[in-house]
ROTORTOR-731681 format. One record per residue (C-alpha): residue number from 1; z, x, y; chain. Coordinates in steps of 0.05 Angstrom, whole numbers. Layout:
N
site resi = NUM w = Z u = X v = Y chain = A .
...
% end
This chain:
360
site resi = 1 w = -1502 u = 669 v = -1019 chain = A .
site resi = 2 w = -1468 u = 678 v = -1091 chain = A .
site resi = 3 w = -1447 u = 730 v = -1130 chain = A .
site resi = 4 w = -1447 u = 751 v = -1201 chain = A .
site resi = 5 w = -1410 u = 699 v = -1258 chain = A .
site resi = 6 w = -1376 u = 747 v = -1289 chain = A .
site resi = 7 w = -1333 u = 698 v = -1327 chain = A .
site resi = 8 w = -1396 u = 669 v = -1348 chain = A .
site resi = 9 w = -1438 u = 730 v = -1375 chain = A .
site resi = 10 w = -1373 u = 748 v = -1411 chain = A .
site resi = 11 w = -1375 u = 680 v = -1456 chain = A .
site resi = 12 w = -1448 u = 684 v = -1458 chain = A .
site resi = 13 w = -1438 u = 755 v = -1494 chain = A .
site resi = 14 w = -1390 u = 736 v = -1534 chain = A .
site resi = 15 w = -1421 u = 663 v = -1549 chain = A .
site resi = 16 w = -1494 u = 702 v = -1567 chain = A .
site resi = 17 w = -1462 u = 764 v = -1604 chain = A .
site resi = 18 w = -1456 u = 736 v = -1669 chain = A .
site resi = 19 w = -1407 u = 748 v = -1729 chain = A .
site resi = 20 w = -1368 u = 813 v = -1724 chain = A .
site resi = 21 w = -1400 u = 849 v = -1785 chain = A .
site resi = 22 w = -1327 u = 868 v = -1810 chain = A .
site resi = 23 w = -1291 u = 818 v = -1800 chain = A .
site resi = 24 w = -1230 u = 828 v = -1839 chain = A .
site resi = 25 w = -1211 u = 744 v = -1833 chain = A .
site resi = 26 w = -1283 u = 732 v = -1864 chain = A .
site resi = 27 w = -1277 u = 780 v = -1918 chain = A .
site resi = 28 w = -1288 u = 735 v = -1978 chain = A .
site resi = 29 w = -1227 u = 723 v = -2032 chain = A .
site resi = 30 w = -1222 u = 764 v = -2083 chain = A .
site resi = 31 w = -1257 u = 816 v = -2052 chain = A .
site resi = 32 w = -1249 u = 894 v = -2062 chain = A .
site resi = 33 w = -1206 u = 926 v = -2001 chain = A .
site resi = 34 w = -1247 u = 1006 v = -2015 chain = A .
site resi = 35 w = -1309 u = 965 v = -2010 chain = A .
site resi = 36 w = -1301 u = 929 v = -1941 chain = A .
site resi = 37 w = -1262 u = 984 v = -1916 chain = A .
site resi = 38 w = -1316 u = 1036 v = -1949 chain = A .
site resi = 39 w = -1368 u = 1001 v = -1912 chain = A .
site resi = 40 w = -1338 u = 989 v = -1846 chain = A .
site resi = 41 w = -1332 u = 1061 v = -1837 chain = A .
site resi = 42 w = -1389 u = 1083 v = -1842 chain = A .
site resi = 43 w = -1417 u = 1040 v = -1797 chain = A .
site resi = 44 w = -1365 u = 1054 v = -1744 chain = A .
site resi = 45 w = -1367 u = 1128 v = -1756 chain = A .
site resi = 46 w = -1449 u = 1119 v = -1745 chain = A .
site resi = 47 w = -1422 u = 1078 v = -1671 chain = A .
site resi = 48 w = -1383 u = 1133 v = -1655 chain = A .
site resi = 49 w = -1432 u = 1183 v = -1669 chain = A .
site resi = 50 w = -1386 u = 1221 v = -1713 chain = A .
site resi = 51 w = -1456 u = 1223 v = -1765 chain = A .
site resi = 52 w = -1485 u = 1279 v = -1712 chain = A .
site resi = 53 w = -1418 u = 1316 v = -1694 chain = A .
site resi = 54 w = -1403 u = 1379 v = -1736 chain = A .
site resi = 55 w = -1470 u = 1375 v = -1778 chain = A .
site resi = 56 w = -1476 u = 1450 v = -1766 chain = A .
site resi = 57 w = -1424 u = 1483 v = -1803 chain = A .
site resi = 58 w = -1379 u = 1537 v = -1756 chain = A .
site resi = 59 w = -1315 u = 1574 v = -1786 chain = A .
site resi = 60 w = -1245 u = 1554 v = -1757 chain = A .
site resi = 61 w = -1246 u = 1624 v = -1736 chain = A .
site resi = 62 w = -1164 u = 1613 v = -1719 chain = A .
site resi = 63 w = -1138 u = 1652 v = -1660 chain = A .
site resi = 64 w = -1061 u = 1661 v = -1646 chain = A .
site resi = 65 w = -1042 u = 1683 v = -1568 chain = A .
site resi = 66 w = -976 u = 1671 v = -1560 chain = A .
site resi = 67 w = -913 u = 1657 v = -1594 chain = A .
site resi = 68 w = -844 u = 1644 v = -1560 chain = A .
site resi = 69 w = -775 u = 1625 v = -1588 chain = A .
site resi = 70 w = -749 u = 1560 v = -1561 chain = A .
site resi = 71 w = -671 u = 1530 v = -1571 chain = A .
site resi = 72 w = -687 u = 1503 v = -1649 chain = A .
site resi = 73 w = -753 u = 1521 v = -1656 chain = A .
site resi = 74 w = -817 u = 1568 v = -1644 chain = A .
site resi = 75 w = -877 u = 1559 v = -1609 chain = A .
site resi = 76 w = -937 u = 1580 v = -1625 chain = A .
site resi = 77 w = -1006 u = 1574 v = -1580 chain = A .
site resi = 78 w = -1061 u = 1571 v = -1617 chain = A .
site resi = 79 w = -1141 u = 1561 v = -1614 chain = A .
site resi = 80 w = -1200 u = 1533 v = -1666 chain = A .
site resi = 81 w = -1262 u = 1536 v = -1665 chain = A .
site resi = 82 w = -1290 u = 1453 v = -1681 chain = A .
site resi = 83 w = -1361 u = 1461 v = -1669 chain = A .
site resi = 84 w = -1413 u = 1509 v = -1643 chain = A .
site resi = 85 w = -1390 u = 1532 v = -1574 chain = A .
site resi = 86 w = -1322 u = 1487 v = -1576 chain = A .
site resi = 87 w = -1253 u = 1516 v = -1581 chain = A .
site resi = 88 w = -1196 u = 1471 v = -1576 chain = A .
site resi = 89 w = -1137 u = 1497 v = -1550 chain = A .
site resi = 90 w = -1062 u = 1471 v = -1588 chain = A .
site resi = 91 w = -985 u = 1494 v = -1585 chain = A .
site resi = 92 w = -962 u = 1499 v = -1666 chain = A .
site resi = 93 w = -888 u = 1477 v = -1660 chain = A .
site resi = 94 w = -836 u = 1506 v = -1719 chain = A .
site resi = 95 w = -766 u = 1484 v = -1737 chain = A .
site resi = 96 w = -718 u = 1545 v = -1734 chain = A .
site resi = 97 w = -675 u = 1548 v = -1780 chain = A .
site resi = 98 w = -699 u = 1500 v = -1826 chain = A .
site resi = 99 w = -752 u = 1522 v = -1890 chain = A .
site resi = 100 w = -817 u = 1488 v = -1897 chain = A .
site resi = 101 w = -865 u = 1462 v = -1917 chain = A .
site resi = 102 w = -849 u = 1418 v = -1858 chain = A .
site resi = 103 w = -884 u = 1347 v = -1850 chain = A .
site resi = 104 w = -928 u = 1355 v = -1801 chain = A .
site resi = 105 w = -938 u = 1305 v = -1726 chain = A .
site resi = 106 w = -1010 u = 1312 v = -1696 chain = A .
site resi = 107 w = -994 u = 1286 v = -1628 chain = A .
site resi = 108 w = -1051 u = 1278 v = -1582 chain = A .
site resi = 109 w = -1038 u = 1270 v = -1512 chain = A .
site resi = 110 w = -1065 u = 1207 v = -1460 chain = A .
site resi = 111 w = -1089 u = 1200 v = -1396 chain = A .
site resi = 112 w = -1050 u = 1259 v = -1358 chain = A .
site resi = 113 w = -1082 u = 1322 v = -1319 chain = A .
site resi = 114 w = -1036 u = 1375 v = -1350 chain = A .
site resi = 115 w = -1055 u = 1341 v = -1429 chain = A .
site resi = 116 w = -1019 u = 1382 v = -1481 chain = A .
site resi = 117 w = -970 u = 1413 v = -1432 chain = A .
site resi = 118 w = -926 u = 1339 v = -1429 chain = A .
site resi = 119 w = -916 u = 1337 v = -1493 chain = A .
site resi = 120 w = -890 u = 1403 v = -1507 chain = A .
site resi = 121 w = -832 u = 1398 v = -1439 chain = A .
site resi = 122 w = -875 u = 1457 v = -1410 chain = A .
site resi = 123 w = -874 u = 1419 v = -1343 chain = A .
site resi = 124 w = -906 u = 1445 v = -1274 chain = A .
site resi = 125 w = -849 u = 1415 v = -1230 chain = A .
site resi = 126 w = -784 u = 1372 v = -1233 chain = A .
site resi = 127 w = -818 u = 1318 v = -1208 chain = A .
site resi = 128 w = -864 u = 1324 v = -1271 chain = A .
site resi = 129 w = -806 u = 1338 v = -1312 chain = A .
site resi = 130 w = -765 u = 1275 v = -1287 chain = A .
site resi = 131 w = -835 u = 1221 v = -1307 chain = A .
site resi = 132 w = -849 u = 1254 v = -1365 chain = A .
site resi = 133 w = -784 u = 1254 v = -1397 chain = A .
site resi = 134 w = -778 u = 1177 v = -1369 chain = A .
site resi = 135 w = -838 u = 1161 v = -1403 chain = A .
site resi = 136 w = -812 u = 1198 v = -1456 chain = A .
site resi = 137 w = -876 u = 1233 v = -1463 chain = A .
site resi = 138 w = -842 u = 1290 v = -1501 chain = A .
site resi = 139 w = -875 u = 1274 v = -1567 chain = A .
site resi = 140 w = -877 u = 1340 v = -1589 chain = A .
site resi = 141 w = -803 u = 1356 v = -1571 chain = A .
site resi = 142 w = -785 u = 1296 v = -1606 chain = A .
site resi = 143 w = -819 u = 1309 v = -1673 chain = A .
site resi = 144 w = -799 u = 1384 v = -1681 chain = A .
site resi = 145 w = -726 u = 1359 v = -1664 chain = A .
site resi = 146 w = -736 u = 1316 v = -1725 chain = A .
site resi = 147 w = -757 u = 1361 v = -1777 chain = A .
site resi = 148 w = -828 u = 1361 v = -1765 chain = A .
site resi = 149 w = -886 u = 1421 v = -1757 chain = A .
site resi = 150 w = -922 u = 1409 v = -1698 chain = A .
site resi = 151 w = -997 u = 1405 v = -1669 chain = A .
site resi = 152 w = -1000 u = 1383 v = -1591 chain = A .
site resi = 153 w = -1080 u = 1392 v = -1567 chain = A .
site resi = 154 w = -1111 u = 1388 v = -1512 chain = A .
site resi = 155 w = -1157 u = 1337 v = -1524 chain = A .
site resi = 156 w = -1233 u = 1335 v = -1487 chain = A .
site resi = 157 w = -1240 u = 1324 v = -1423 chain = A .
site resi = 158 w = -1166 u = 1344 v = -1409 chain = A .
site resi = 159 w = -1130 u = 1414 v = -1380 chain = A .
site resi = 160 w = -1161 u = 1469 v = -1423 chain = A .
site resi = 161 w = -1213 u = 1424 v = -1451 chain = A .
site resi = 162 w = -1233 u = 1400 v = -1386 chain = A .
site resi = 163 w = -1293 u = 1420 v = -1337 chain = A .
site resi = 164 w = -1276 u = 1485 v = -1286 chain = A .
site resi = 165 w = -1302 u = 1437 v = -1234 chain = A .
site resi = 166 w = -1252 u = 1390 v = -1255 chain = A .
site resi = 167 w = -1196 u = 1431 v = -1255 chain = A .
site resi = 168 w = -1148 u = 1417 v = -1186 chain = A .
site resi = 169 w = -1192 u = 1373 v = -1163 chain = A .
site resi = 170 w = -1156 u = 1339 v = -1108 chain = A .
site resi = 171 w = -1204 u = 1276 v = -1110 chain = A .
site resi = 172 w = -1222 u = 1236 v = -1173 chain = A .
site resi = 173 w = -1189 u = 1218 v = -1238 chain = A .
site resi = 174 w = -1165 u = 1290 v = -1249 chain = A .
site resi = 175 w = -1207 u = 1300 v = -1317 chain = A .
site resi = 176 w = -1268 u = 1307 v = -1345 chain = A .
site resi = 177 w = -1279 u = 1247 v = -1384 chain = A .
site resi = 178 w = -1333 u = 1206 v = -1343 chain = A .
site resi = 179 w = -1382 u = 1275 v = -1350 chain = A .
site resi = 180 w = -1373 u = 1290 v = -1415 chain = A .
site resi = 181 w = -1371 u = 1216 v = -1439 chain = A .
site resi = 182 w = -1440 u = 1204 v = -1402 chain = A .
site resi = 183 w = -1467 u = 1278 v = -1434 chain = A .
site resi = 184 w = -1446 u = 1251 v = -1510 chain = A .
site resi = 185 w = -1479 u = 1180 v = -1496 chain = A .
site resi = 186 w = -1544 u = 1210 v = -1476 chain = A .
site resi = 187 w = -1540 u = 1244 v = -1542 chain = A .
site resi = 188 w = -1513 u = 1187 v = -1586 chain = A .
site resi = 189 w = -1459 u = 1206 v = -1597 chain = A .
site resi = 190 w = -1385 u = 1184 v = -1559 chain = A .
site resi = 191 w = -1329 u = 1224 v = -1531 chain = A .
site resi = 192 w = -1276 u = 1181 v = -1581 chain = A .
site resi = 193 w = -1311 u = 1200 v = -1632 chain = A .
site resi = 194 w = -1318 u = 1277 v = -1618 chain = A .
site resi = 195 w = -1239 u = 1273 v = -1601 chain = A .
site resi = 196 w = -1236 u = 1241 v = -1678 chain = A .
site resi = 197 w = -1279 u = 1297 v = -1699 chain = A .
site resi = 198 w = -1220 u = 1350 v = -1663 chain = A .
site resi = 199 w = -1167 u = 1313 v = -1696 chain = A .
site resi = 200 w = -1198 u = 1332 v = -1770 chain = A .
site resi = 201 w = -1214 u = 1406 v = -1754 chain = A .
site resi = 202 w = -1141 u = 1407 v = -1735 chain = A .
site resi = 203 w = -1117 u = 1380 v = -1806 chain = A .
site resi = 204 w = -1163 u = 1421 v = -1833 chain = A .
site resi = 205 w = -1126 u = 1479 v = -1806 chain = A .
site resi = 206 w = -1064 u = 1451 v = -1827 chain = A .
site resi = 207 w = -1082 u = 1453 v = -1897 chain = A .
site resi = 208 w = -1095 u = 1532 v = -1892 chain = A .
site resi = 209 w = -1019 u = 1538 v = -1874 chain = A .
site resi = 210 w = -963 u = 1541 v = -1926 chain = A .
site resi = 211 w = -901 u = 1522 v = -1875 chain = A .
site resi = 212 w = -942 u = 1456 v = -1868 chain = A .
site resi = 213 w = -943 u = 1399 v = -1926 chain = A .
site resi = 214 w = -1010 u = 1369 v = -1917 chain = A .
site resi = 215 w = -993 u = 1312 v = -1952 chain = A .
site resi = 216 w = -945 u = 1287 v = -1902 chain = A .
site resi = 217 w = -978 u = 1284 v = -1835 chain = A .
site resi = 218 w = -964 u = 1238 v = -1777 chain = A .
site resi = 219 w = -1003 u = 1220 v = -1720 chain = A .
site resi = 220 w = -972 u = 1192 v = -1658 chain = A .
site resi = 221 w = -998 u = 1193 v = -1576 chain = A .
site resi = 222 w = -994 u = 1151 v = -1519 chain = A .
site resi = 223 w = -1049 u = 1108 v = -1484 chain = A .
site resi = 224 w = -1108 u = 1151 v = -1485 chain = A .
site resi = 225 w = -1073 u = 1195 v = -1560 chain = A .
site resi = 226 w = -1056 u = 1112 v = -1582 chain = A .
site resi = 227 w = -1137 u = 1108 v = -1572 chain = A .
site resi = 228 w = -1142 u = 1177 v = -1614 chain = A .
site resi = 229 w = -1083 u = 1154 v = -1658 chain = A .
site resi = 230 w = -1123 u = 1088 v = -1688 chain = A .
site resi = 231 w = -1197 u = 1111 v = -1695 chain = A .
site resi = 232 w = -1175 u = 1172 v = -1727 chain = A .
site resi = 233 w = -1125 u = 1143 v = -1777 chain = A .
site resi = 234 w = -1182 u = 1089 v = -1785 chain = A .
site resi = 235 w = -1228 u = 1151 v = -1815 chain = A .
site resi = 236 w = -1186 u = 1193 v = -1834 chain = A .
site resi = 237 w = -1143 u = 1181 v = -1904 chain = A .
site resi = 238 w = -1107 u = 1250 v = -1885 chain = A .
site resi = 239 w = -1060 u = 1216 v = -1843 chain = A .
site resi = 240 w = -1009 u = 1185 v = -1885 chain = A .
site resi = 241 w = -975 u = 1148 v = -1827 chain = A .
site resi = 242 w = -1012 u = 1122 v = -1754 chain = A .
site resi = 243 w = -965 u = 1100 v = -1692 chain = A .
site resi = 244 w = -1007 u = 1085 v = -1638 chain = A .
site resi = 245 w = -979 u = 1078 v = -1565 chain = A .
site resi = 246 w = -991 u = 1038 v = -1505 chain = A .
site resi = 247 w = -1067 u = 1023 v = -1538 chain = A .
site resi = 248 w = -1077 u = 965 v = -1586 chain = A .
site resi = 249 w = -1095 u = 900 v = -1558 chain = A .
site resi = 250 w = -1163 u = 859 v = -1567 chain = A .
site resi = 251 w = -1226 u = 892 v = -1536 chain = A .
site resi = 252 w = -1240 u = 836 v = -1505 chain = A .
site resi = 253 w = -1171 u = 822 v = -1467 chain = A .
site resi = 254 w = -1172 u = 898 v = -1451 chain = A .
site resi = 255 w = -1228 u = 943 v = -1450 chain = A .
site resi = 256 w = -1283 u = 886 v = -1429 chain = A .
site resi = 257 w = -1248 u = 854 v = -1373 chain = A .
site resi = 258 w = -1196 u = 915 v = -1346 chain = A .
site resi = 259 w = -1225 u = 982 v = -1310 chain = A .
site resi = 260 w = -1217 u = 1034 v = -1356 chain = A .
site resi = 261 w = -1228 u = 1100 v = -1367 chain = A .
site resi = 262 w = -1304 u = 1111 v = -1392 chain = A .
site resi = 263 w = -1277 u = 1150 v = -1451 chain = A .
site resi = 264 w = -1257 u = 1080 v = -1476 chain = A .
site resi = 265 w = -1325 u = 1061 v = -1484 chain = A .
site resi = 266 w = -1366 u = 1052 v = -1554 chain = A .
site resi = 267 w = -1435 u = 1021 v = -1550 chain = A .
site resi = 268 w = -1440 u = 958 v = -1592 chain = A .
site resi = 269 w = -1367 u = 961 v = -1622 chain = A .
site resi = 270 w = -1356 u = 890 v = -1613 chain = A .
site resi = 271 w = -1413 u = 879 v = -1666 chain = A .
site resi = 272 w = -1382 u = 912 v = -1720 chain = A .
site resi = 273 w = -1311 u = 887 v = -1706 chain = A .
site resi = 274 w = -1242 u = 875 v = -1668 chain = A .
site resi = 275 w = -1192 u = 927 v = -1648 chain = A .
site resi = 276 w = -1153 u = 896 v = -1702 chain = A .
site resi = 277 w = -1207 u = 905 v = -1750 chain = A .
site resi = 278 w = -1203 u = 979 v = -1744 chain = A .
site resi = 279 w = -1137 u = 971 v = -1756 chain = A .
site resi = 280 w = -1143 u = 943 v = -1818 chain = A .
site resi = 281 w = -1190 u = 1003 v = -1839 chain = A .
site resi = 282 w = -1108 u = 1041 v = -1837 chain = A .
site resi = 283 w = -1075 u = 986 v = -1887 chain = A .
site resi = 284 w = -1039 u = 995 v = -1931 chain = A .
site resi = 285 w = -1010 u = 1064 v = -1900 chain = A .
site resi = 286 w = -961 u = 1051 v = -1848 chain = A .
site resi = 287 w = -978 u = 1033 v = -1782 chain = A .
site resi = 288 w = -932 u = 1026 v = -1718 chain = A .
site resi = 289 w = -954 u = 991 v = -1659 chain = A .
site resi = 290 w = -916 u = 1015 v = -1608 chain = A .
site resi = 291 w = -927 u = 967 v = -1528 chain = A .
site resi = 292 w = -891 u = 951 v = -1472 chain = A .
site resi = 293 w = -873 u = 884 v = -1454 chain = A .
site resi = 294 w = -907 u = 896 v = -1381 chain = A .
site resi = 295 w = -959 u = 940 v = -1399 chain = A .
site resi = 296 w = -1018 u = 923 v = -1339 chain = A .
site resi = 297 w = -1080 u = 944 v = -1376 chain = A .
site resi = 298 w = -1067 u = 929 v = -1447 chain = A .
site resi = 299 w = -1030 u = 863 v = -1436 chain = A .
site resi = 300 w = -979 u = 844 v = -1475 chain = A .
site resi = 301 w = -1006 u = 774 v = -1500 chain = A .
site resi = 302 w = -1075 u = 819 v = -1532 chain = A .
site resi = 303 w = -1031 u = 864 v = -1573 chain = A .
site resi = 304 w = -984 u = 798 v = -1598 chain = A .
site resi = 305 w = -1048 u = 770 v = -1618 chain = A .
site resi = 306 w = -1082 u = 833 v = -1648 chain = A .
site resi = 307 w = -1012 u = 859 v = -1689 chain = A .
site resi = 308 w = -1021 u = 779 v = -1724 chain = A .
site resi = 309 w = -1086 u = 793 v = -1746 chain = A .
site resi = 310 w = -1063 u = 865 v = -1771 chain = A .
site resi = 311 w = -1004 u = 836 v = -1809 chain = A .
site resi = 312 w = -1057 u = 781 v = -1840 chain = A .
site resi = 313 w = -1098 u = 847 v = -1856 chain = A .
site resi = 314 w = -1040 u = 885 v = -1892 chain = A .
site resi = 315 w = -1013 u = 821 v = -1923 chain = A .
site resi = 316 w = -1080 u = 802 v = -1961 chain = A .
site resi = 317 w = -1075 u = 872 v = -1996 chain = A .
site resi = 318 w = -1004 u = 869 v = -2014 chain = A .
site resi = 319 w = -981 u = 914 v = -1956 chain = A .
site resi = 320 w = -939 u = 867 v = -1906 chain = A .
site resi = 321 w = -878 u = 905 v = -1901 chain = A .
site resi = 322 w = -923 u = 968 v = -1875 chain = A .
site resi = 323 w = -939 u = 952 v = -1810 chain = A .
site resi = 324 w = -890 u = 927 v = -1755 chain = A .
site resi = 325 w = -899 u = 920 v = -1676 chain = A .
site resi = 326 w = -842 u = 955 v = -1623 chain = A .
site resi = 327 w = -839 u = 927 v = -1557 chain = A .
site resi = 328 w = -815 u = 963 v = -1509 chain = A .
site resi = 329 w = -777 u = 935 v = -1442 chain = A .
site resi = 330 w = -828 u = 958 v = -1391 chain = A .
site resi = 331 w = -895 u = 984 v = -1371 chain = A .
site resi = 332 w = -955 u = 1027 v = -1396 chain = A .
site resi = 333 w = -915 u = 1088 v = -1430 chain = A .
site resi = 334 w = -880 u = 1110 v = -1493 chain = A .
site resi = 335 w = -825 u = 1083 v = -1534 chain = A .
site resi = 336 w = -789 u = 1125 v = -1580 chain = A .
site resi = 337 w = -731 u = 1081 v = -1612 chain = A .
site resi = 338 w = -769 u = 1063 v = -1670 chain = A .
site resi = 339 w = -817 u = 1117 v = -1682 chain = A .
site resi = 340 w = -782 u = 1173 v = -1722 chain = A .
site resi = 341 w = -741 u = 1120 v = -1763 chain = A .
site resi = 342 w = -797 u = 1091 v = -1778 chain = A .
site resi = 343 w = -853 u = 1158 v = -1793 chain = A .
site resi = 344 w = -792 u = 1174 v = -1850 chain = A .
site resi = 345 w = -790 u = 1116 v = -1882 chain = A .
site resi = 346 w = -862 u = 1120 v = -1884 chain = A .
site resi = 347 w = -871 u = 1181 v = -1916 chain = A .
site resi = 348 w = -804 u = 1170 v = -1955 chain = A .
site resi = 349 w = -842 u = 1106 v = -1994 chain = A .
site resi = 350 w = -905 u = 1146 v = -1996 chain = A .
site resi = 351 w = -859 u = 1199 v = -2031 chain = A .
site resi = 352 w = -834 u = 1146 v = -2080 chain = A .
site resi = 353 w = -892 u = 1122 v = -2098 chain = A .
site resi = 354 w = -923 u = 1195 v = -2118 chain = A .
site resi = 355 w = -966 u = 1208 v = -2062 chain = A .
site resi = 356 w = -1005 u = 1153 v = -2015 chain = A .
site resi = 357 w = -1044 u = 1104 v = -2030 chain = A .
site resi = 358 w = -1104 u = 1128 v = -1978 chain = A .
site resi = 359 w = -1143 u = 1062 v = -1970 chain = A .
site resi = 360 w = -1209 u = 1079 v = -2010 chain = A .
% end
């Protein structure tokens, strides 16, 4: 008896694939950055089936349902509507005492059953409390405390945007994304790219408020929001600076060989390009990489070797000094120290310069 050479089929598929169509390190000298980076996403908008999300037009149609006054700031929860039949659900966060327009922090949650809720300190129990604030999963807390305006979604397949079925389940993953992931395949399209879809309907509402500079927006998450974080600052030019957490590494010394969630999946990504390459689809606005030395199922030695070919990326276009990698001393979760420091100097150079260069 034998069994399947998984090792074997891997290098096969990777020996047979061909040239990564995007390629940043074969990008020929000379050669335009808007054009490459004009071309790579459309194709990996068409891979994520972004091309048949939103094609029927629906108003925001913006509900508000509750507001409450926090220590330093208010919070507001709010609901949009981002395509026929789908509202997503989001806590607006204010600084009191401060006046706006505030910079704004879009920070999208990961891989947790109560999604938004983390973020914002709204937790269900101390024990919640206690890991979250560990993990210093607090993103929203953090940015208001910093001067920011602040959206924290639900994204799909979590908490409000998850399945009733789903909800308290006390056996399986404790969302929704395997259903709705397989649902969006059979329909070409991909659950990353309807959460990229969210993200912009969310900017778009944004940019209908005046206490919010539109022009300044950050986008920060952790493990599953790092996923959210890079694709949509890939496609998105609205987001001035991207700090993706616990997330990049190579496909292939991640996603191929580690169980992950099916939410990760995209069908024929590794044709078009490397996580890298994506990355380079962000130069030259600011991008933090933010890991953890230990991290299990994004190892360490694939983001070390992804964040070189992202500074080769941002180099070749004059743009070294805008990218930089944290590591943090421990496991999958987030690491603050360098984020806010770094989101202001961001958006301070954008500032200098007269508004950001948006990679077109």
């Amino acid at each position: 008896m034998q069994y399947f050479n998984t090792q074997a089929y891997r290098e096969g598929l990777a020996r047979t694939n061909g040239p990564r169509r995007f390629d940043a390190a074969a990008i020929p000298e000379g050669a335009e950055r808007s054009a490459w980076q004009g071309a790579f996403r459309a194709a990996l908008r068409e891979r994520l089936g972004l091309h048949r999300i939103g094609v029927e037009p629906v108003e925001l149609s913006p509900r508000l349902v509750e507001t409450i006054e926090r220590e330093g700031y208010t919070r507001e929860k709010r609901y949009i509507t981002t395509e026929p039949g789908v509202e997503i659900p989001f806590y607006v966060l204010l600084p009191r005492g401060r006046t706006g327009p505030f910079p704004l922090a879009i920070v999208p949650h990961g891989h947790g059953s109560r999604g938004k809720e983390t973020y914002v300190g709204n937790y269900a129990s101390e024990e919640e409390r206690r890991s979250g604030e560990e993990g210093e999963r607090d993103l929203a807390l953090q940015a208001v405390s910093h001067g920011y305006a602040v959206i924290a979604p639900d994204v799909r397949g979590f908490y409000e945007m998850g399945r009733e079925e789903d909800a308290g389940a006390t056996r399986g993953p404790g969302n929704s994304c395997a259903h709705l992931q397989r649902m969006a395949l059979m329909y070409g399209r991909t659950l990353i790219g309807e959460r990229v879809h969210d993200m912009g309907r969310l900017i778009d509402y944004a940019l209908t408020r005046p206490d919010i500079d539109g022009g300044r927006i950050v986008m920060t998450g952790n493990s599953g929001g790092g996923t959210v974080t890079l694709f949509a600052a890939a496609l998105d030019v609205r987001i001035a600076v991207a700090v993706p957490g616990s997330y990049v590494c190579t496909f292939e010394q991640s996603i191929v060989p580690i169980e992950h969630c099916p939410c990760n999946l995209v069908p024929g990504i590794l044709e078009l390009g490397e996580m890298y390459d994506i990355a380079g689809l962000i130069a030259p606005r600011p991008l933090l990489v933010v890991h953890g030395e230990g991290d299990d199922i994004y190892p360490i030695a694939g983001t070390r070797r992804a964040f070189a070919a992202i500074q080769t990326i941002y180099a070749r276009w004059g743009a070294a000094g805008r990218c930089e990698l944290f590591v943090g001393n421990g496991g999958h979760r987030y690491y603050k120290e360098r984020v806010w420091s770094f989101a202001a100097e961001g958006l301070s150079a954008l500032s200098v310069a007269g508004g950001h260069d948006d990679g077109r």
